[in-house]
N, C-alpha and C positions, 0 to 999 in steps of 0.2 A: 445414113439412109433416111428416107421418108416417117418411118416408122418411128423411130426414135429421135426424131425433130416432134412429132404430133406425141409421143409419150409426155416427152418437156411440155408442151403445151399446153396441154391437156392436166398437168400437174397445176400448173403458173392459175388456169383459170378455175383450179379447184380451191388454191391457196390462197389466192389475190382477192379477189372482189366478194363483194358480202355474200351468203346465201342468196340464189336469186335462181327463178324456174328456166330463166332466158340464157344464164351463163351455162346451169345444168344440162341444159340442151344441146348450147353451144359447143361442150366439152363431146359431148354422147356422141354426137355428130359426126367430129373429128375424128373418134375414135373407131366408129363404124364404118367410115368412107374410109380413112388412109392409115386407120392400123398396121393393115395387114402387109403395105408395101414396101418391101425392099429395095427398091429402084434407087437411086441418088437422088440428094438433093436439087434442082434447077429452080433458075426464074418462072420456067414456066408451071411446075410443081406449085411453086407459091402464090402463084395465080393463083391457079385449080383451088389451094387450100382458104385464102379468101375467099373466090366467090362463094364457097357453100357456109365457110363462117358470118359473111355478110347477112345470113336470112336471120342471125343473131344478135349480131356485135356489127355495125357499119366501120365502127373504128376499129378494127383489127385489122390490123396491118403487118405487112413482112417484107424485108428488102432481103434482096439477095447479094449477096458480096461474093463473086466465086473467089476472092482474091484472100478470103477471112482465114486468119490463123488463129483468133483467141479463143479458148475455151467457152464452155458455155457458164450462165452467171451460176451459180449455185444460191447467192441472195440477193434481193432488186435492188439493183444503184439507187433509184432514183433518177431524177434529173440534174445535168450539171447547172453551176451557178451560170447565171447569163454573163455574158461579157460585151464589157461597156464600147471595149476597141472593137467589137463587132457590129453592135447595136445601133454607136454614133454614126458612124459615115450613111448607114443605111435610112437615118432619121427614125430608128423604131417601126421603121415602114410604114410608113406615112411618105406615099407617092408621090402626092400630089393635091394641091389646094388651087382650088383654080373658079374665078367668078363668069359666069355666062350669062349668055343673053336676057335679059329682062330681070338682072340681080340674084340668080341663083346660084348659090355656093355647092362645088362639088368637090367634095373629101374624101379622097381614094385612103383607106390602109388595107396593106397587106396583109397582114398580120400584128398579134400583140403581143409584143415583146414585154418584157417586167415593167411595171409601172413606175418603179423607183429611176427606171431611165427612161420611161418611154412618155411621162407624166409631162416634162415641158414643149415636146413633140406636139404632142395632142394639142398641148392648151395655144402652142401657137397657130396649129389648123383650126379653132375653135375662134380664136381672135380675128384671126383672119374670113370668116364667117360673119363677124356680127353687122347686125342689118340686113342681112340678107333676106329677100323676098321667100324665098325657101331652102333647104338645104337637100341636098344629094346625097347619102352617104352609100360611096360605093364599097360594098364586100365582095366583088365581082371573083376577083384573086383571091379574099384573105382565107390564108388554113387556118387557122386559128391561131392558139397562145395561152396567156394567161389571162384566167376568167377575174383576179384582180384587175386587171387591165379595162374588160368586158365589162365589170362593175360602174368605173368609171368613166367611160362612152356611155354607157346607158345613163349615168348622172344627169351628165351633160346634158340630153335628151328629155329626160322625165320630171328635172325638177331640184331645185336646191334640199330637199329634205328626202331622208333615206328611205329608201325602199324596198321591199324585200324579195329579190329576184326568182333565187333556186334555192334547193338541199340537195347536198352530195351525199349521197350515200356509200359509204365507206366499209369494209370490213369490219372496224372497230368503233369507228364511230360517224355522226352527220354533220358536216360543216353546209352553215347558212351562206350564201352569199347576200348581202345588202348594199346598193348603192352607198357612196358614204353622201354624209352630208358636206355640201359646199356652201362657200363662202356667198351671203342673200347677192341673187342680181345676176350669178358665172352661169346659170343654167339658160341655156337657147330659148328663149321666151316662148309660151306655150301656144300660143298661137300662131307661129312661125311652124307651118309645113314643110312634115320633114319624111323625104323617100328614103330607103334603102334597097340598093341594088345589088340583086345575089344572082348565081349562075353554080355549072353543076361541078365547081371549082371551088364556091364557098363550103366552109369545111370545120367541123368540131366547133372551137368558139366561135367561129367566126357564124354557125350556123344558130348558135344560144343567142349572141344579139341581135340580130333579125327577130329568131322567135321573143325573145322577151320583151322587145319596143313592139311586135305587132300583138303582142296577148292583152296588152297595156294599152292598145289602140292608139299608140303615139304616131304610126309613122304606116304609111302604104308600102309593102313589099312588091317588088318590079322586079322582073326578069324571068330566072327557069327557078323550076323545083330544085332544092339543094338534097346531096347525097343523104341526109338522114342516119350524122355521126354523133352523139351522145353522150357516150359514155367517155368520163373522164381516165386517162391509160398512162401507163408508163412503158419504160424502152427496157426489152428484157431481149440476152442472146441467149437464141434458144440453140442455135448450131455455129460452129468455128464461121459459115459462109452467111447465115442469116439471124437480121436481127428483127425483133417483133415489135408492134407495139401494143399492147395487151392490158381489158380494162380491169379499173380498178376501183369504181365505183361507178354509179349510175345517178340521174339526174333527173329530177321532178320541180318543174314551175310551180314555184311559188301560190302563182292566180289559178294557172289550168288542172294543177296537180297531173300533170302528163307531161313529156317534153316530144322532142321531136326524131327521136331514137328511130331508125326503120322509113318513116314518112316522109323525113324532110319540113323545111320551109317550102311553104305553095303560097307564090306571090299572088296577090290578088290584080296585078296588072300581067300576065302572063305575057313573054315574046323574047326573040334571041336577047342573048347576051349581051352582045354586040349592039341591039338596039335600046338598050333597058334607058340610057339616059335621055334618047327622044320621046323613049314612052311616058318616062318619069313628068318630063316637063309637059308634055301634050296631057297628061293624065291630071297635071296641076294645072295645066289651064281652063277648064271644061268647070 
């Protein structure tokens, strides 16, 4: 039942992510609105318990499985290791490289996959880039992935020598994220205008590199406001039928010392989705 799906819950975000006023709330919340209810589990129950954790956590998430027979976790997996026979065929999701009218390059990913497979992917959508009048990078789709990954796109972007992105903060401790340094010359020349297109589709990492190429002033943001997910999570069963995914640190820019938790990315070229790449270019030609 209800009640003891949000007990587990409510345990995970006491145990998991560092002291924090946001996640204390977060908890309170859950336990105020959907203690008390004994009803079953459904899809739509897990709505309900999103939306009011969302005035919290944007990345808290729950899927419903009515079909779930495993126990719930009693200690956090973690994430499994990625795989390569999944990764390859999809190109790391990396959509699509495609040159348009008057030399603009536009670079769709999906998502970032581990960089250890997703690293020659990249570098050939990046090759396939050079010279280009400007660049397009569309997040339009990406949910995120791995902020290793996230590091390295923003490289590419900001500059052969390292940078210093975010700080994760962790229960036990704070991992820095920094561009790495590349090889003089691989970085998209600084003068070469470069858009990124997001929608209310772009999602967790995919929503840190928008923010941290626009904190950095590298790059105009085009399209809609992004959901305003943040915090770094992992995948916990909290019922036989539903799995969560629940954070585990929280995340601070580097430059702005704020991230985009709750707000979102707010493009500075505002308009559909659907239109973000006419606006990109009419917006670079002006």
């Amino acid at each position: 039942m209800i009640s003891a799906l949000i007990t587990r819950l409510a345990g995970w975000l006491r145990s998991l992510p560092p002291p924090h006023e946001r996640y204390e709330q977060l908890a309170a919340a859950l336990v105020r609105d959907f203690g008390g209810r004994a009803d079953p589990i459904t899809a739509a129950a897990c709505a309900e318990i999103e939306r009011v954790a969302w005035r919290y956590s944007r990345h808290l998430l729950l899927t419903f499985d009515p079909d779930g027979t495993d126990p719930p976790h009693e200690v956090a997996p973690g994430w499994p290791e990625p795989d390569p026979a999944v990764i390859g065929p999809a190109a790391a999701q990396v959509r699509e490289v495609s040159r348009l009218d008057g030399g603009a390059c536009l670079i769709r990913v999906d998502g970032f996959d581990a960089l250890r497979i997703a690293q020659p992917y990249l570098d050939g959508a990046f090759a396939l880039a050079r010279g280009a009048t400007r660049i397009l990078l569309d997040l339009r789709a990406n949910g995120g992935g791995h902020p290793e990954t996230v590091a390295y796109i923003a490289a590419r972007l900001l500059g052969d020598q390292a940078t210093h992105l975010s700080d994760v903060t962790y229960r036990d401790h704070t991992r820095q994220w920094w561009t790495p340094d590349l090889p003089e010359g691989t970085a998209v020349p600084v003068e070469t205008p470069v858009a990124v297109l997001v929608s209310r589709r772009t999602f967790s990492s995919g929503e840190a590199l928008a923010y941290h190429l626009w904190a950095r002033g590298r790059v105009t943001v085009v399209g809609e406001r992004t959901p305003g997910a943040a915090d770094h999570i992992t995948e916990i069963r909290l019922a036989p039928t539903v799995v969560g995914q629940v954070p585990i640190g929280y995340v601070t820019d580097a430059l702005t010392g704020t991230s985009w938790e709750g707000g979102g990315v707010v493009p500075r070229v505002e308009c559909p989705a659907s239109e973000a790449v006419s606006a990109a270019l009419e917006h670079g030609s002006k």
